[in-house]
Steps between C-alpha positions, in 0.01 A plus 500: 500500500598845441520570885700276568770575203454910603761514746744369281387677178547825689851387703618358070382882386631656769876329437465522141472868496739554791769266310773703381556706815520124697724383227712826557485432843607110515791588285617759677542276818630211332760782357564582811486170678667234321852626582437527844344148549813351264730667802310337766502145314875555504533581840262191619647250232847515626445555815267186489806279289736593746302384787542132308842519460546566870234284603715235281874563695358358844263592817717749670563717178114501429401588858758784471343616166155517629637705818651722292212563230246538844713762603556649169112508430397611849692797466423588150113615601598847553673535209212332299256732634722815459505347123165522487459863643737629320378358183115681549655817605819560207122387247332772655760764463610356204134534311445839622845568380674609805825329386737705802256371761511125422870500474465632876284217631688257315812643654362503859365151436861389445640654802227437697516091418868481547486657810235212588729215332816615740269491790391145377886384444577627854232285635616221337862498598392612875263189518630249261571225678193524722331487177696202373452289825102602507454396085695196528391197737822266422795771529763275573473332126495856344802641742719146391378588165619868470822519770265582778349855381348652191616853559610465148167381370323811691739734352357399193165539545523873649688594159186390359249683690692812461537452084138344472335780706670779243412290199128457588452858578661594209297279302152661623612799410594407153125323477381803622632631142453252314804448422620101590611346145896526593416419888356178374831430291692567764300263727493209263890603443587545853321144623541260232790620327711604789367399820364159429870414303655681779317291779634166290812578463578603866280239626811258310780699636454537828548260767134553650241492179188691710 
């Protein structure tokens, strides 16, 4: 019956004549998009075949691995959210074309994450151990494992939260502008390319392969 078909007649009129500007609209975002979700799949991807690897070289070196990465990750929310604020507020300068003002917020985001990174390195060298003996419920396999201590291994991951922070605030900004085609190169560059080789070849050379 024609009742029942009206709905739909009038939602199939209503998208036929409103189908160019959606068109516009879907490829804008995929424009937009697609580089920044083939950055991510980098990211994940290795970090994902690494985790095999590891898991693959014995208990102790996976254990240490997934201590690390909860670390890593736990202290990576504030610079994830910064990402995302600074991203909304360098668009809305940006669009209304207040190019001086979202070079100061992106600025000020920078300083103001770094500042929150060093606190979060501090915290981790101040408490490591603590943090160590309260992740791990068989230390004594680990500390045989690694000489007694993963100072080393800590070391490590505050380099990262300090470098990560910086590169995910600068990356919000940048989507903030549109602007991510060479930050995705340089992510599937910097993880396949170099870090996941990288990771390999170290993993060979040294005497502990974490």
């Amino acid at each position: 019956p024609r009742s029942t078909l009206f709905p739909y007649t009038t939602l199939f009129r209503s998208i036929q004549h409103q189908w160019p500007a959606i068109k516009s609209s879907c490829a804008a975002i995929l424009h937009a998009g697609w580089p920044v979700g083939l950055g991510v799949a980098s990211e994940m991807s290795a970090n994902t075949m690494l985790a095999m690897f590891v898991g693959a070289s014995g208990v102790a070196q996976m254990s240490v691995h997934q201590l690390c990465q909860s670390i890593e990750l736990l202290t990576f929310m504030p610079s994830l959210a910064m990402s995302q604020t600074v991203s909304v507020r360098v668009a809305y300068f940006h669009g209304k074309g207040e190019h001086e003002r979202s070079k100061i917020v992106h600025h000020v985001a920078m300083v103001f994450i770094f500042l929150v990174a060093l606190a979060e390195v501090a915290t981790i060298l101040l408490f490591h151990d603590p943090i160590y003996r309260a992740s791990m419920s068989d230390t004594g396999v680990v500390s045989a494992r690694f000489d007694g201590g993963l100072y080393d291994m800590f070391l490590v991951v505050c380099a990262v939260v300090v470098f990560d922070g910086l590169q995910a605030t600068s990356s919000g900004a940048l989507r903030g502008k549109l602007d991510m085609k060479i930050p995705m190169l340089m992510a599937v560059t910097s993880y396949w390319i170099v870090g996941f080789l990288f990771a390999m070849v170290l993993a060979h050379l040294t005497p502990q392969p974490v």
